[in-house]
OpenMM code with the backbone's topology and positions (N, CA, C; nanometers):
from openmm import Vec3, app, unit

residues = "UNK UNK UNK UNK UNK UNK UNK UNK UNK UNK UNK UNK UNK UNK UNK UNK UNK UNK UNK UNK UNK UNK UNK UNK UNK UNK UNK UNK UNK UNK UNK UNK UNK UNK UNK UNK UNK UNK UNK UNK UNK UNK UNK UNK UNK UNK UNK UNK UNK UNK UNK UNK UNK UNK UNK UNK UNK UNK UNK UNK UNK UNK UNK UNK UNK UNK UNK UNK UNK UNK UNK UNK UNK UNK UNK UNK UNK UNK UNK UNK UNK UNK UNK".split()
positions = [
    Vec3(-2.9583, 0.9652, 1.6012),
    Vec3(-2.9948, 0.9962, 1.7378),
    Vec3(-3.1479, 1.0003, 1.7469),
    Vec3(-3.1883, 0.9454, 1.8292),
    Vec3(-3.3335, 0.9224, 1.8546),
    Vec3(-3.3977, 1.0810, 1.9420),
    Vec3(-3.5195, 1.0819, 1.8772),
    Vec3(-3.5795, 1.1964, 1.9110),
    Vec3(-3.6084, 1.2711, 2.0974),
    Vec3(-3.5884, 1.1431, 2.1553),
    Vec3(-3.6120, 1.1729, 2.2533),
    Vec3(-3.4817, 1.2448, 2.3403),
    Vec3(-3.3861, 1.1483, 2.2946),
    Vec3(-3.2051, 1.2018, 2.3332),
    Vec3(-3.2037, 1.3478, 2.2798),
    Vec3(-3.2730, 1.3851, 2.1455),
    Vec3(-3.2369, 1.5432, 2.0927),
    Vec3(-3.2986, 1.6035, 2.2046),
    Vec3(-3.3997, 1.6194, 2.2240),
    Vec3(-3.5284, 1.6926, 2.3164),
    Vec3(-3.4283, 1.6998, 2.4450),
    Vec3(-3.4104, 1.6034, 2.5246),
    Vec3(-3.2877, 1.6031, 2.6486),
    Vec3(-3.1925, 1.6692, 2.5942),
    Vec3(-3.0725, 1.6865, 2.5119),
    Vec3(-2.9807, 1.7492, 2.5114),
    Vec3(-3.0176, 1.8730, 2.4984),
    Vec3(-3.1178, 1.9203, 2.4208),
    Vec3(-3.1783, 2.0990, 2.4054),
    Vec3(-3.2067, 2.1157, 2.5299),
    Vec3(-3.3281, 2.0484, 2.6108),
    Vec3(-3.3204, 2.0526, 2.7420),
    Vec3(-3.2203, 2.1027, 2.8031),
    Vec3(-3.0915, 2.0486, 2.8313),
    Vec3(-2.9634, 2.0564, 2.9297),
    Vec3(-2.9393, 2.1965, 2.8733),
    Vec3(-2.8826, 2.1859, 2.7315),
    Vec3(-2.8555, 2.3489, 2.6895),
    Vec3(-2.9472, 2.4241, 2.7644),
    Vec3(-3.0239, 2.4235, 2.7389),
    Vec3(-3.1367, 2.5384, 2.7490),
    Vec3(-3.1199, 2.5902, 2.8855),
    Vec3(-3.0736, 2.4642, 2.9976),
    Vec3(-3.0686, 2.5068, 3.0944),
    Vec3(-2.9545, 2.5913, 3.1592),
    Vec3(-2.8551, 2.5616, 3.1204),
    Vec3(-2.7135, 2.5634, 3.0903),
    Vec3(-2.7183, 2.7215, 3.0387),
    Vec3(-2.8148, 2.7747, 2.9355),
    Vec3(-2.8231, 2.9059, 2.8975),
    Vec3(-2.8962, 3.0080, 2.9670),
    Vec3(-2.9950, 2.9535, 3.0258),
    Vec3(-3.0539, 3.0384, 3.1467),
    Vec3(-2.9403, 3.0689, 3.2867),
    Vec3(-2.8784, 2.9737, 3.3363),
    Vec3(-2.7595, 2.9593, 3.3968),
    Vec3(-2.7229, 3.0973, 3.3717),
    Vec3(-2.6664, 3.0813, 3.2810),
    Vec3(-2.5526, 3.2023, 3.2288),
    Vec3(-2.6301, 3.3332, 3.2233),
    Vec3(-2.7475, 3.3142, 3.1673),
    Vec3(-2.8519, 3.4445, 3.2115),
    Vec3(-2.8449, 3.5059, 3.3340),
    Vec3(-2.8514, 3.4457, 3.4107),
    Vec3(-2.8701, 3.4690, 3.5438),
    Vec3(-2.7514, 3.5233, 3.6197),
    Vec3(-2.6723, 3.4539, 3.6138),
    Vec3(-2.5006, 3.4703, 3.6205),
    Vec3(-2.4775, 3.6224, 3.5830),
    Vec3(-2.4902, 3.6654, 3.4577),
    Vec3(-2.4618, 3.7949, 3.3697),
    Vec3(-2.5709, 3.8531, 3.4522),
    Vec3(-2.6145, 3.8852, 3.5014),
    Vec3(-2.7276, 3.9823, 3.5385),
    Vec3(-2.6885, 3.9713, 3.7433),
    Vec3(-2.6495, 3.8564, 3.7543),
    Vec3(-2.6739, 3.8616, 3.9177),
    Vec3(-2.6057, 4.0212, 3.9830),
    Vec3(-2.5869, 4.0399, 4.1220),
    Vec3(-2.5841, 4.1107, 4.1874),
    Vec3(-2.4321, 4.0597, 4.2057),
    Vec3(-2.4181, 3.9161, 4.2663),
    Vec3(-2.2971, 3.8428, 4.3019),
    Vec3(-2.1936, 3.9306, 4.1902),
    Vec3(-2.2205, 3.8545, 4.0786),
    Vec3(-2.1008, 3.8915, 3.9898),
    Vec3(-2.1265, 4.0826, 3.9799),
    Vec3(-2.2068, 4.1802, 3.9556),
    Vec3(-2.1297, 4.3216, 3.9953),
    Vec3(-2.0914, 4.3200, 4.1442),
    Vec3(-2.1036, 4.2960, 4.2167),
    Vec3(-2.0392, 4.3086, 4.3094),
    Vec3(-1.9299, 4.2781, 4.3176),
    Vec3(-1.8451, 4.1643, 4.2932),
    Vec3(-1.7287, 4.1226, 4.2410),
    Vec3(-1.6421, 4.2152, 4.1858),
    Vec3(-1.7184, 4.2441, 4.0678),
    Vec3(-1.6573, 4.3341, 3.9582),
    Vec3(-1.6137, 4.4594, 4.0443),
    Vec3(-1.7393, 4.4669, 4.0821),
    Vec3(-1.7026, 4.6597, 4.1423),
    Vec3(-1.5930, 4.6434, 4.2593),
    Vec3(-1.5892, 4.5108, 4.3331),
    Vec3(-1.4707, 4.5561, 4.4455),
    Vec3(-1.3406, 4.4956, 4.3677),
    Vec3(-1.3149, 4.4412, 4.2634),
    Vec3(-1.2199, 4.3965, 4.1788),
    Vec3(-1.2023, 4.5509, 4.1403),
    Vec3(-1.2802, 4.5929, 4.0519),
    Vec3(-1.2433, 4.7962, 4.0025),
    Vec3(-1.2021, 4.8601, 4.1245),
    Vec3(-1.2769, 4.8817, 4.2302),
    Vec3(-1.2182, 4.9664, 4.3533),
    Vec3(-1.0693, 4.9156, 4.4129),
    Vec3(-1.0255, 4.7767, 4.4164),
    Vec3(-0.9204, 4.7895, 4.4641),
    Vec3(-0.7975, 4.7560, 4.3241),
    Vec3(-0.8024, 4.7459, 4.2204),
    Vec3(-0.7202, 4.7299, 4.1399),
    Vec3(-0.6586, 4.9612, 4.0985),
    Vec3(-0.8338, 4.9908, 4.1125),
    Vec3(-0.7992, 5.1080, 4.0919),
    Vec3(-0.7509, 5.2216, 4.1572),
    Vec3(-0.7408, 5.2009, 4.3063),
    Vec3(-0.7424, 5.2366, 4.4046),
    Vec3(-0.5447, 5.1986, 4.4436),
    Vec3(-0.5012, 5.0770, 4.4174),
    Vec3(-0.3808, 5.0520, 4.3942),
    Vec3(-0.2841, 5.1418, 4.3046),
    Vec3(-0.3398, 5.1470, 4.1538),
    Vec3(-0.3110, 5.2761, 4.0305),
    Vec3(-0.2803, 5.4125, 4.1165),
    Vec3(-0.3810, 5.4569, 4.1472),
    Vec3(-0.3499, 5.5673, 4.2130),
    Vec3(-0.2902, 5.6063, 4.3088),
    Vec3(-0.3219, 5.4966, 4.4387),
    Vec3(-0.1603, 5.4572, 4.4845),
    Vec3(-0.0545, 5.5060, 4.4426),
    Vec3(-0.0225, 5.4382, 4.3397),
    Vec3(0.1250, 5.4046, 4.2954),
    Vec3(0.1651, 5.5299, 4.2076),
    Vec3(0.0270, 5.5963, 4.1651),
    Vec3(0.1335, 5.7389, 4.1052),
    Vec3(0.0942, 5.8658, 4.1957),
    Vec3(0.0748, 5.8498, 4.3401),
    Vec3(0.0710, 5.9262, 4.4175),
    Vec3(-0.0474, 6.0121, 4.4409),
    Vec3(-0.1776, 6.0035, 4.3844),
    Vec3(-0.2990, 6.0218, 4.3882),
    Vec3(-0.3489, 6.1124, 4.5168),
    Vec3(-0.3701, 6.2147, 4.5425),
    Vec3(-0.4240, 6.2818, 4.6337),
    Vec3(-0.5909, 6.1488, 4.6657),
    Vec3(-0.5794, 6.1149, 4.7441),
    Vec3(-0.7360, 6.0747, 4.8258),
    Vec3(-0.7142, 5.9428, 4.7262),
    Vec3(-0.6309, 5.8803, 4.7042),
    Vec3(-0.6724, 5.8228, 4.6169),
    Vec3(-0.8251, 5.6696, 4.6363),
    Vec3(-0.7953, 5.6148, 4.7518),
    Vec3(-0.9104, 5.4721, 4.7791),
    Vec3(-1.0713, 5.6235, 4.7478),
    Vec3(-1.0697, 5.7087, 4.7655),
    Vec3(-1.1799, 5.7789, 4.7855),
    Vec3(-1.2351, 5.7977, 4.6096),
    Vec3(-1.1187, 5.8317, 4.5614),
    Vec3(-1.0896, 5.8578, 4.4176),
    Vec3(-1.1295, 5.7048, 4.3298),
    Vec3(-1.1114, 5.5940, 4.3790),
    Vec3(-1.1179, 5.4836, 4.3530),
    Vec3(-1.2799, 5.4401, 4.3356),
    Vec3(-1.3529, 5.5187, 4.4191),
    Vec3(-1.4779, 5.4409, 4.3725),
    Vec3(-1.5210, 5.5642, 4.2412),
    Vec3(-1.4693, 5.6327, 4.1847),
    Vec3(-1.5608, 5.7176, 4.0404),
    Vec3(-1.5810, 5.5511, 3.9444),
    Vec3(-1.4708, 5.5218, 3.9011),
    Vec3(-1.4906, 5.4015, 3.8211),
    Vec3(-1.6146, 5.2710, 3.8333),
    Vec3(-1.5939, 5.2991, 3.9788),
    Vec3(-1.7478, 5.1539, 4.0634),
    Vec3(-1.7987, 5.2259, 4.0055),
    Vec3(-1.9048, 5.3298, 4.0469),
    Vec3(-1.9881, 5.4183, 4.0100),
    Vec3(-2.0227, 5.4069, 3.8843),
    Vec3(-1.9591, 5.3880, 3.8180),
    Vec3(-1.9493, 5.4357, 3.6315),
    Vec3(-2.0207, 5.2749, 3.6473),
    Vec3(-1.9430, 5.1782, 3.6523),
    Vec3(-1.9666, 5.0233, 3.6230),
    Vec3(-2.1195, 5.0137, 3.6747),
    Vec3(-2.1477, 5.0638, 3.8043),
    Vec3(-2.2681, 5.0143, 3.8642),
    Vec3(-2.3873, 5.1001, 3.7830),
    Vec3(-2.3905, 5.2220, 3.7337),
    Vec3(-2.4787, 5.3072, 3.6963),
    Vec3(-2.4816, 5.2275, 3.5526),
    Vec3(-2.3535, 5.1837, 3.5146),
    Vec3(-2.4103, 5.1135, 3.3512),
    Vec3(-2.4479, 4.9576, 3.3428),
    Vec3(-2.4554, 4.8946, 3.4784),
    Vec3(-2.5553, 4.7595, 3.4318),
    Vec3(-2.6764, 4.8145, 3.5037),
    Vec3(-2.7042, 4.9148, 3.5804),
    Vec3(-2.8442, 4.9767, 3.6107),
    Vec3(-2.9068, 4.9880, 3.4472),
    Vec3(-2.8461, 5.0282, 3.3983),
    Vec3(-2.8596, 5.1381, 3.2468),
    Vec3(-2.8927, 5.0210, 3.1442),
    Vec3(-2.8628, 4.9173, 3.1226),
    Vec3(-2.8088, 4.8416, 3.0253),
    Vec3(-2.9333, 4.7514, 2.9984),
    Vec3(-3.0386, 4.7073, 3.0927),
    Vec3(-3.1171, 4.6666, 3.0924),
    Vec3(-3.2549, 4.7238, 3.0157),
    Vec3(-3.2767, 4.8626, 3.0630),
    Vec3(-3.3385, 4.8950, 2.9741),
    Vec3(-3.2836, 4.9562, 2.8069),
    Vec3(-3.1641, 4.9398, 2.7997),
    Vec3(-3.0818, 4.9650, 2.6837),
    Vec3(-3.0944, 4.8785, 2.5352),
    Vec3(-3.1021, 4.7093, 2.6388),
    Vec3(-3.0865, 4.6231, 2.5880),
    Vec3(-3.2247, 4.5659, 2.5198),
    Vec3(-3.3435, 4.5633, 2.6342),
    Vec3(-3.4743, 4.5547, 2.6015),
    Vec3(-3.5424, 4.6660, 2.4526),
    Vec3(-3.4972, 4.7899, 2.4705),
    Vec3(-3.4876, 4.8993, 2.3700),
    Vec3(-3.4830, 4.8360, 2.2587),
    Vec3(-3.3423, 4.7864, 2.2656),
    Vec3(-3.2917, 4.7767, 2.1198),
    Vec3(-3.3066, 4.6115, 2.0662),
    Vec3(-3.3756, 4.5421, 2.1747),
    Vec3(-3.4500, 4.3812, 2.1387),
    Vec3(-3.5704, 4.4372, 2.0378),
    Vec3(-3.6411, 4.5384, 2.1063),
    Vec3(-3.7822, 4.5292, 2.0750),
    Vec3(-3.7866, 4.5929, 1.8943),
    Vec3(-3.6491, 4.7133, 1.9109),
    Vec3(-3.6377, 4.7602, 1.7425),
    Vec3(-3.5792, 4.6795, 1.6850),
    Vec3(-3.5377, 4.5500, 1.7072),
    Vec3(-3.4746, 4.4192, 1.6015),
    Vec3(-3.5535, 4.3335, 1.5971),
    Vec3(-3.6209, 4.2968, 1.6140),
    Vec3(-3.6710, 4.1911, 1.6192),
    Vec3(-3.7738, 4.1872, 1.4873),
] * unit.nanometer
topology = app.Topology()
chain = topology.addChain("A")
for resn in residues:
    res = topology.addResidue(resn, chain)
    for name in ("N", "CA", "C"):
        topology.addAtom(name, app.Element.getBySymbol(name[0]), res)
């Protein structure tokens, strides 16, 4: 494979991996997540009779949203002691 084809295919990866960077971090995808947790969990409690339960349903969002708040500087932390 000729040098120039390698350089393009790292290229595409590379881009392809920022992609996914971005993706894992967006707003889009917790948001998703958290109304996927509120109504899957919110159903649960439902179903075993839950006093308040849709109200009861967001502790779990909460938890999810406070730990990709959290995770960022978690992650940077523990880049900077490995490296």
């Amino acid at each position: 494979m000729d040098i120039e084809k390698e350089i393009q295919l790292i290229k595409e990866r590379n881009a392809r991996v920022e992609l996914d960077k971005f993706w894992e971090t967006s707003w889009t995808r917790r948001i998703f997540i958290s109304v996927a947790t509120y109504v899957v969990a919110g159903i649960w409690l439902v179903l075993i009779s839950e006093k308040y339960p849709w109200l009861k349903a967001f502790v779990p969002v909460l938890g999810y949203l406070l730990s990709t708040l959290s995770l960022s500087f978690l992650r940077d932390w523990w880049q900077k002691n490995h490296d």
